[in-house]
Every structure is written in structure tokens, then in C-alpha cells.
FISELUM-465454 format. One record per residue (C-alpha): residue in one letter; chain; x, y, z. Coordinates in steps of 0.1 Angstrom, whole numbers, plus 2048, in hexadecimal, padded with zeros to 3 digits. Example, Ala and Ser with C-alpha at 12.3 -4.5 7.8 and 13.67 -1.06 7.14 Angstrom:
(r A A (87B 7D3 84E))
(r S A (889 7F5 847))
END
This chain:
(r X A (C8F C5E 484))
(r X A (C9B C61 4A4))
(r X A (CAA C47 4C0))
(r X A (CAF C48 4E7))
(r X A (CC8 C31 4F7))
(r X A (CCC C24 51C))
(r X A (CE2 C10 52D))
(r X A (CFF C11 547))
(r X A (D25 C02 53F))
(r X A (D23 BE7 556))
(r X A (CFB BE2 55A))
(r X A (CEC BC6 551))
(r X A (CE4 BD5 52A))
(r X A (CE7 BF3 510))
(r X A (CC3 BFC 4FF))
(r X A (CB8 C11 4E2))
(r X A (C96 C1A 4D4))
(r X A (C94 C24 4B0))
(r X A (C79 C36 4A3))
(r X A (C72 C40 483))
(r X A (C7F C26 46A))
(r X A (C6C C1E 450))
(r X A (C55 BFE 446))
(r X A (C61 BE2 434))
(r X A (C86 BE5 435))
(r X A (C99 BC7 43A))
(r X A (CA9 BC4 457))
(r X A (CBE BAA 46A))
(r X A (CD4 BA7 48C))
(r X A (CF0 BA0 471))
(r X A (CED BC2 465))
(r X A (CF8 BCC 48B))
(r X A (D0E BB4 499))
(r X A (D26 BB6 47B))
(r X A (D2A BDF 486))
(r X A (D28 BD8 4AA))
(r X A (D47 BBB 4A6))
(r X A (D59 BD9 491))
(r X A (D57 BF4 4B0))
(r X A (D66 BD9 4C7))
(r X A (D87 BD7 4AD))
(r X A (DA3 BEB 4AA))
(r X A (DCB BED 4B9))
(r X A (DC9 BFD 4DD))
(r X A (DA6 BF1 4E8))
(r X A (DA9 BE6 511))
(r X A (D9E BC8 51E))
(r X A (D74 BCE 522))
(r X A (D7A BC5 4FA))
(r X A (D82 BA4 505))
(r X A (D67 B9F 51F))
(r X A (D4A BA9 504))
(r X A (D3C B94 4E7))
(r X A (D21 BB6 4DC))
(r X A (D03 BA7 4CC))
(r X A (CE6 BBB 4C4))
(r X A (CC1 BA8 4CE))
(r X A (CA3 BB6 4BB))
(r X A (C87 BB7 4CE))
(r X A (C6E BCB 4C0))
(r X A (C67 BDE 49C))
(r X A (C72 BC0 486))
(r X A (C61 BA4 47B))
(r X A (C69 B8B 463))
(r X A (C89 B9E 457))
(r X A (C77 BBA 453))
(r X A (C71 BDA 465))
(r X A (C4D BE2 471))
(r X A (C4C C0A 46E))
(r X A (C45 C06 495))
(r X A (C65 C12 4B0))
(r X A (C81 BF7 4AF))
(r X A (C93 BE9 4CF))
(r X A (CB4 BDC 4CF))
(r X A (CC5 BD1 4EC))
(r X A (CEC BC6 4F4))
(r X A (CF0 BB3 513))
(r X A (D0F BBA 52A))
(r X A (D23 B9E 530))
(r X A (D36 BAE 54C))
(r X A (D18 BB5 55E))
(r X A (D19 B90 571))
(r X A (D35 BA4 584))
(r X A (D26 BBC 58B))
(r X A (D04 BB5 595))
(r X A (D05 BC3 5BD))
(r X A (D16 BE4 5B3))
(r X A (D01 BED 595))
(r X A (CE3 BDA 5A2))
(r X A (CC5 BEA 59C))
(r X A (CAE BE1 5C0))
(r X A (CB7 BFA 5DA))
(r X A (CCE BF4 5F7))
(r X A (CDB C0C 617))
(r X A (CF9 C1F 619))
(r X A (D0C C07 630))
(r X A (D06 BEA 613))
(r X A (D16 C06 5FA))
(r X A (D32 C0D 611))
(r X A (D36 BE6 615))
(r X A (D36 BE2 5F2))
(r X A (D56 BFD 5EE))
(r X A (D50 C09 5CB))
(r X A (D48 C2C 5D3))
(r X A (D54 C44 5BC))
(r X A (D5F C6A 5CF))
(r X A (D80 C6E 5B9))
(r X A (D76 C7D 595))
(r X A (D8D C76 579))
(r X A (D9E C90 561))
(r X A (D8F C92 53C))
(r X A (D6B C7E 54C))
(r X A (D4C C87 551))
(r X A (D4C C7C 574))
(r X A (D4C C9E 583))
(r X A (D3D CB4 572))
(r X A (D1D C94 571))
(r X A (D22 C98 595))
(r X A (D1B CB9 595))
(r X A (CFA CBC 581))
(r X A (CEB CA0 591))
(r X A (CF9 CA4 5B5))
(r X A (D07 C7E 5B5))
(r X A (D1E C78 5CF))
(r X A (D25 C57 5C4))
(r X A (D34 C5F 5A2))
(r X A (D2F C3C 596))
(r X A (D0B C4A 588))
(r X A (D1E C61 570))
(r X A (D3C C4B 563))
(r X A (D20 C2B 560))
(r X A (D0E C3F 549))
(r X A (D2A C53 538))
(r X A (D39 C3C 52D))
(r X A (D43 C33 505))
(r X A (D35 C10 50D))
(r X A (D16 C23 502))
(r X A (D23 C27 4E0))
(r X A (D1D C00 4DC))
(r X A (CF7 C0A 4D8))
(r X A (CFB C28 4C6))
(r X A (D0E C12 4AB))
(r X A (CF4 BF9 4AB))
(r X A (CD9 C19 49F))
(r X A (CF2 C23 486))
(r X A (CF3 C00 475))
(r X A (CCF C03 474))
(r X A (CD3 C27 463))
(r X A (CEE C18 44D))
(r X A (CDC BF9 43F))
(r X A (CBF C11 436))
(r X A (CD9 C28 422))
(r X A (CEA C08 416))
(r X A (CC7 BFF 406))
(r X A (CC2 C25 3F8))
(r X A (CE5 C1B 3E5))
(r X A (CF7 C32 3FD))
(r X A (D18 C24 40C))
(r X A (D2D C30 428))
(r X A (D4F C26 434))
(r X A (D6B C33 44F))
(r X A (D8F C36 451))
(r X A (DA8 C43 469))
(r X A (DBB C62 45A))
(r X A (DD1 C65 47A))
(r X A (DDE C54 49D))
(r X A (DF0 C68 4B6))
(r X A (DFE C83 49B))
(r X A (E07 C65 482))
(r X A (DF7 C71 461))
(r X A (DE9 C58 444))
(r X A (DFC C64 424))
(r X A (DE1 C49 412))
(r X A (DBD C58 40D))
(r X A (DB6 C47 3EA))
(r X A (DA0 C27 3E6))
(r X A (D8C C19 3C6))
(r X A (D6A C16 3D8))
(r X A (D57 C1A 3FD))
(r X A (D5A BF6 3FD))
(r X A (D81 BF5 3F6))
(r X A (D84 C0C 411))
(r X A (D73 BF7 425))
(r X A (D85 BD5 41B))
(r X A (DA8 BEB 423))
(r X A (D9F BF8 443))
(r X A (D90 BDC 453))
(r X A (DAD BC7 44C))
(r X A (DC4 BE4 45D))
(r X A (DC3 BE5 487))
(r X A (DC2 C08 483))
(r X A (DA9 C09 464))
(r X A (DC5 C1C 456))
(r X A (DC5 C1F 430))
(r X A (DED C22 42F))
(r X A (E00 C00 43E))
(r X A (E23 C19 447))
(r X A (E0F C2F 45F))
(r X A (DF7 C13 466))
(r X A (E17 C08 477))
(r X A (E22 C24 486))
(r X A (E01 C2C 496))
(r X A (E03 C0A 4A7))
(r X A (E22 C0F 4B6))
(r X A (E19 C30 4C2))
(r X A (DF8 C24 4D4))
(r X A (E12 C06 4E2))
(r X A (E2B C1E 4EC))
(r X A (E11 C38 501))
(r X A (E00 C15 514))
(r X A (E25 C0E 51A))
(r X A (E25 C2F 52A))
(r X A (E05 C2F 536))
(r X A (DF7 C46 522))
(r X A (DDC C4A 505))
(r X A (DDD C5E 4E6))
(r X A (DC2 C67 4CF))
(r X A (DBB C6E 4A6))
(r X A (DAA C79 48B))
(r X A (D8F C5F 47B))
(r X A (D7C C64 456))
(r X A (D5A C5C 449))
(r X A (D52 C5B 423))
(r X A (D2E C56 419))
(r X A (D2B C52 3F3))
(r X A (D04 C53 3DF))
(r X A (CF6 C6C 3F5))
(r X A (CDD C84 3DE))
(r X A (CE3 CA5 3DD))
(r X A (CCB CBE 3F1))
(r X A (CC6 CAA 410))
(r X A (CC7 CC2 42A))
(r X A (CBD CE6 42B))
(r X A (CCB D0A 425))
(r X A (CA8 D13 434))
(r X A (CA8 D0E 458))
(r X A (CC9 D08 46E))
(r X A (CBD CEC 47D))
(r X A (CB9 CD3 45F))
(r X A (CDA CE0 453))
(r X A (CEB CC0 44B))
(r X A (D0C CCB 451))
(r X A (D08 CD6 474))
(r X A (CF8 CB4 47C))
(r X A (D15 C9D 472))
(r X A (D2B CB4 486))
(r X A (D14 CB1 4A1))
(r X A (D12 C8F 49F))
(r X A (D39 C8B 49C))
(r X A (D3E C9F 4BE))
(r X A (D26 C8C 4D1))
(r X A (D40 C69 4CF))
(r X A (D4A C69 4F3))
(r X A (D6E C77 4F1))
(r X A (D69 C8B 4CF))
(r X A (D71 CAC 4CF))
(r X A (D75 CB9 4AC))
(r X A (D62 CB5 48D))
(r X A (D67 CBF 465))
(r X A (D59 CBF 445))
(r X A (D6A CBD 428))
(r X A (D8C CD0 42E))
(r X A (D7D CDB 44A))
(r X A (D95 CF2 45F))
(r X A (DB4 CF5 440))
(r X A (D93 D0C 42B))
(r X A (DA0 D27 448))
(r X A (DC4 D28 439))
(r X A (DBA D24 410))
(r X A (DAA D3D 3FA))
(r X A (D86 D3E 3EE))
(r X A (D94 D2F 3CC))
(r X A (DA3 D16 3DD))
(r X A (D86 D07 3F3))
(r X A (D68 D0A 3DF))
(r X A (D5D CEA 3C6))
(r X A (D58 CF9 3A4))
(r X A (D36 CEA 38F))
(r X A (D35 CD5 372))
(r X A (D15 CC0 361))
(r X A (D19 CA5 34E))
(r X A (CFC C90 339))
(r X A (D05 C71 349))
(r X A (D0C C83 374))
(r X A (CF4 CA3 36C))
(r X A (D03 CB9 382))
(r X A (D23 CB5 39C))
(r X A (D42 CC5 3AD))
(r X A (D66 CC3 39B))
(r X A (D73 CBF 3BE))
(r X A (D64 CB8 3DC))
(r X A (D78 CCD 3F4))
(r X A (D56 CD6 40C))
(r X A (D54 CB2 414))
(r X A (D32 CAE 3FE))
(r X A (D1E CC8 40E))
(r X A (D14 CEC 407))
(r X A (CFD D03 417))
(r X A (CF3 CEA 430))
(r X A (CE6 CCF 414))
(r X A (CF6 CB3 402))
(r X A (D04 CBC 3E2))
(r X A (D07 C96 3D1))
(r X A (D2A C98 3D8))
(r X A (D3B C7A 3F3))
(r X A (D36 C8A 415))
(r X A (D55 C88 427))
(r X A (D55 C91 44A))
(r X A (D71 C8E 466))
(r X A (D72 C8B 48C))
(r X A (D89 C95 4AA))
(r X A (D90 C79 4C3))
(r X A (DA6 C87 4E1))
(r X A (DB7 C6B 4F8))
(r X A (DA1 C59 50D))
(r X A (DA4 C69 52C))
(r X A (DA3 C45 542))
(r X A (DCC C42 549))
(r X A (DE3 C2C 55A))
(r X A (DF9 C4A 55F))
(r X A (DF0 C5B 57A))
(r X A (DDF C7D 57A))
(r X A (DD5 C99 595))
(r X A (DAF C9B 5A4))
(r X A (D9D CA6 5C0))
(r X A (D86 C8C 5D8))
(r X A (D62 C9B 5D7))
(r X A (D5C C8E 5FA))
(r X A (D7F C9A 60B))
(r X A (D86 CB4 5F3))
(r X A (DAE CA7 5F4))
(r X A (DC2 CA3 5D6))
(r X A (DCA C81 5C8))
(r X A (DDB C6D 5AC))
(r X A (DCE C4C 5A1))
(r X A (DD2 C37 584))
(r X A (DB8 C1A 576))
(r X A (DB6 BF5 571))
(r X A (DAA BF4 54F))
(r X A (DA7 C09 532))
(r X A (DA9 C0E 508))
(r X A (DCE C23 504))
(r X A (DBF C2B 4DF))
(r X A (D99 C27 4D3))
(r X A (DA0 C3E 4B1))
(r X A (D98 C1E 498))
(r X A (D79 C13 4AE))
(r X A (D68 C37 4AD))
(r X A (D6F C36 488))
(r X A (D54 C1F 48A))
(r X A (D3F C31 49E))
(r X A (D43 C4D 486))
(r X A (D35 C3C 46E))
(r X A (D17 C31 485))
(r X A (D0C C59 48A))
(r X A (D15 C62 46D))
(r X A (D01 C49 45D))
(r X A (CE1 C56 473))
(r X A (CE1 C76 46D))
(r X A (CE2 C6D 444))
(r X A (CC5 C58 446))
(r X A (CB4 C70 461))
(r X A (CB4 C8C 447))
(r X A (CA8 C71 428))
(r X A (C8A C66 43E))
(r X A (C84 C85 449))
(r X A (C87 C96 427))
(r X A (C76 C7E 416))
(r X A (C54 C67 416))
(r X A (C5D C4B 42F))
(r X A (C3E C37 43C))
(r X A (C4D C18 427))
(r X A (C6D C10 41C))
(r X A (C64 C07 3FB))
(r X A (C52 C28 3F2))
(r X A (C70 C3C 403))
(r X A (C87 C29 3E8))
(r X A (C72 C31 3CE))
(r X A (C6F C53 3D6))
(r X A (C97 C57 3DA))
(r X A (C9D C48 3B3))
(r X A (C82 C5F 3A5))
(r X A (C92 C7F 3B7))
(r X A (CB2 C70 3AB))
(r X A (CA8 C6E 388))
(r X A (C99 C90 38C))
(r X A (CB6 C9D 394))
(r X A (CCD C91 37A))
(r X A (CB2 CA3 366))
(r X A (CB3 CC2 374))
END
């Protein structure tokens, strides 16, 4: 499985081709949208949130609710782009038209991509690198991961998010009855926060930075429970499925951390403390007395509920003014913008989910026979059964 998306912030669309699904899973724009309408949520989102209604369009790979085996297209029209048709317009026009236009970007912001974009690619018009770099992108890439998670959904796989911490507020709740009361708790939180006290707090936190103009960022969890054990590989380092989620987690625009398990705290415990002792039981066969590694070992699955947490720093897009340089005069500035998120912590807890998700059902499809979705199910509940066995 594998899946390339295109698509500026404030072009006319975002596209993405998947490739690799199998045959004869059913398949909806339901199964999309209702993820898509979840990453647009949350308490500190800016005003684009308002301006966008994201609705995925299939236009290739399904037919009749079902998938075809071929690559599927989706696409999510900008509504925003009706404003900006001349300056992200895709004929070509001269310089003095550009300089008419005044959109030119020479002045790089802090925490961006802008510059170092403009950099590698020699742009000296630094609206080529922000267009692109933007985490309007992630729309898309949550649209590929709601395919990934229907196909786990169907595999009796399950896979929910919650925010563990805003801005140094910590959750002191991390207990739920099932993936889908987790679900139920968070969705109904504008945080997805499991505890209401620091639900609060974190909401008057993200208030009190806008109010400042300033952002702050958080911690977000994802729980995957029905995953088989020995998905992955201790073979080769590149199928090692715990380096893929983390991979996955750090490439969220603005993510720069990412655990498994108890991740970073395993540094400060001893050996006794960190490692999940084996048990087997007639009715489970064979599973962990704790699940302190986060439901992977040696770079596989071990049956366990994978539990893996992400980094967001503070969006980097401020009212409060912070020090540049102009590319083009070289002299030092400070500006501050017209529009931005002052928190997106509960929104990337969604798009958490949506890599996560992917790289799950990457390794299953890749693992496994896939050609047809039926067989692939098949083949999971005999390996399952085998494995109870074992």
C-alpha cells in the first residue's frame, strides 16, 4: 500500500492516489467525511475552519460501494480558492502582473518551512514553499487514513485517539471501558480530552496564549486494539513496525516527538520495571501481564493494544510578533499574521490516528495475501486461530 498526495492550501483542490487496497472492501465517502469533519474540530482552530466544509469526492477505485483493487482517487475541493484564483492561478503571467498582484512572499517566518523551501528549490517567492507546506495537506492525508481505518475496522481492528496533554496541562484520566467509549468521551470533549477538570484547563490555556498572541502545543495518544501479534519484522530494519509509526507520527506537520509505550520514562526505570512479563491462557493463548512497550516488541506486534504518542510543538504562525530576515533586502523584520490556529493539539490527534492507521494496514496487506479483501480476512482469522494454537 502506498499513497501520494498533491495539492496547495489555497489551490483550487487537495488530491491523493491510493494504491494497493485490496478488492471488494466496502467502501463509502461516509467512511471519510465523518474523519475529515473530525480534523476540522477542536478548541483553538483559526478561522480557515470556518471557511471549509472538507468533503472527500471519489473518483476512481470504487464502484458500487466497493473497492476495485485498481488505484483510488479522492479529491477535496478548496473553498477558499474562489479568492484566490489570480495569485494561485495556475496559467502563467509576467513579473509586473505578480508585482501588481502584491502577494509576494521575501519575509520567511520562524518555526516554517518557508526558508529553508526556499533554499532547496531556489524560490524567491516563498509562496511556493508555505502553499505546499502547509498542514492543509493533512486534510488528504486523513482522508487515506479513513480508508486504512475502515479496512482495519473490517479486520475487527479498532483504533481511537485522545489528548494526554495541552500546553503542560496533564490528563490524570487514561481509563475507558472500550475503543469505542473512548471515542464517545473524547468526541464530546473540545479537547478530546478523557478528563473534563483538565479538559477545562487546557481550554483556558489555548484562550489565554490567543489572548496573548501566542500558541502552545501537546501531547496526543493513539490506541489500536485487535492487532495480531507478529506483524512487522525483527528481520529487516525497514519493516520494523515500530520505527514506522514513529515515522509516521513525526511526519504531522508540527510533530516533533514520538513514543511507544512508555516511551522516554523506560530511560529512568529498571529492566524489571519496563518489560511485559508472559502469560497463556486456553481461552487468550499467549499475552503480556502489562503492556508497558506499547504492544510491540522486536519491531512486530505482540497482540497487545498498541499505544503510541506524538509531540506537537506550537504552531509557529503567531500574532505576536517574532524576528526574521527579508530574503530580498536581507534587513531584519517583525511581523505578525491575519489568521491562524493558537492550538491544533485535538485536531492532529486525529491525524494521528489517520497515519497511524496506514501504517497498520500497510504492514497487514503487505504481510499478508491481499489481492481481495475477502481472502485477506480469511487469511487473518485462520492466522488468528493459529495463533491462539500455538
Amino acid at each position: 500500500m502506498r499513497y501520494l498526495t498533491a495539492g496547495e492550501s489555497h489551490g483550487p483542490q487537495l488530491t491523493t492516489i491510493i494504491e494497493g487496497m485490496p478488492a471488494g472492501m466496502p467502501l463509502t465517502a461516509e467512511d471519510i467525511n465523518q474523519d475529515l469533519a473530525r480534523r476540522q474540530k477542536g478548541h483553538g482552530r483559526g478561522r480557515r475552519m470556518k471557511i471549509e466544509k472538507d468533503q472527500a469526492k471519489i473518483t476512481a477505485g470504487v464502484r458500487h460501494g466497493k473497492t476495485l483493487g485498481s488505484p483510488i482517487a479522492l479529491v477535496v475541493e478548496n473553498n477558499d480558492w474562489k479568492h484566490w484564483t489570480n495569485i494561485m492561478g495556475i496559467e502563467p503571467i509576467d513579473e509586473q502582473e505578480t508585482e501588481e498582484m502584491g502577494r509576494v512572499v521575501t519575509r520567511p517566518r520562524p518555526g516554517h518551512a518557508d526558508l529553508n523551501g526556499g533554499l532547496k528549490y531556489g524560490h524567491r517567492d516563498l509562496r511556493n514553499v508555505l502553499e505546499r507546506s502547509s498542514a492543509r495537506e493533512t486534510t488528504v492525508r486523513v482522508a487515506a487514513g479513513a480508508l486504512a481505518k475502515t479496512l482495519l475496522s473490517h479486520l475487527g481492528i479498532k483504533i481511537g485517539s485522545h489528548v494526554v496533554k495541552i500546553g503542560g496541562i496533564q490528563s490524570n484520566v487514561n481509563t475507558y471501558e472500550s475503543i469505542e467509549d473512548l471515542q464517545r468521551i473524547t468526541e464530546e470533549s473540545p479537547v478530546r480530552c478523557l478528563d473534563p477538570e483538565a479538559g477545562q484547563k487546557m481550554m483556558d490555556a489555548i484562550d489565554q496564549a490567543k489572548a496573548a498572541g501566542d500558541s502552545i502545543g501537546g501531547v496526543v495518544e493513539v490506541i489500536v486494539e485487535g492487532m495480531p501479534a507478529g506483524v512487522g519484522s525483527y528481520v529487516h530494519y525497514d519493516r520494523k513496525l515500530d520505527s514506522k509509526l514513529a515515522g509516521a507520527i513525526l511526519s504531522i506537520n508540527a510533530f516533533k516527538g514520538a513514543e511507544i509505550g512508555i516511551g522516554f520514562e523506560a530511560a529512568d526505570r529498571f529492566g524489571s520495571e519496563v518489560h511485559d512479563e508472559i502469560a497463556w491462557s486456553e481461552e487468550k493463548g499467549f499475552y503480556r501481564l502489562t503492556n508497558r512497550l506499547g504492544g510491540v516488541e522486536g519491531g512486530m506486534s505482540t497482540g497487545m493494544p498498541i499505544v503510541v504518542r506524538g509531540v506537537m510543538k506550537p504552531i509557529p504562525t503567531l500574532y505576536k510578533p517574532l524576528r526574521s530576515v527579508d530574503i530580498n533586502t536581507k534587513e531584519e523584520f517583525t511581523a505578525s499574521v491575519e489568521r491562524s490556529d493558537s492550538c491544533a493539539v485535538p485536531a492532529a490527534a486525529v491525524v494521528a490516528e489517520a497515519v497511524v492507521a496506514w501504517e497498520l494496514a500497510a504492514a497487514i496487506v503487505e504481510q499478508f495475501p491481499s489481492d481481495t479483501f475477502t481472502g485477506l480476512a480469511e487469511y487473518l482469522e485462520t492466522y488468528r486461530k493459529q495463533q491462539k494454537e500455538y
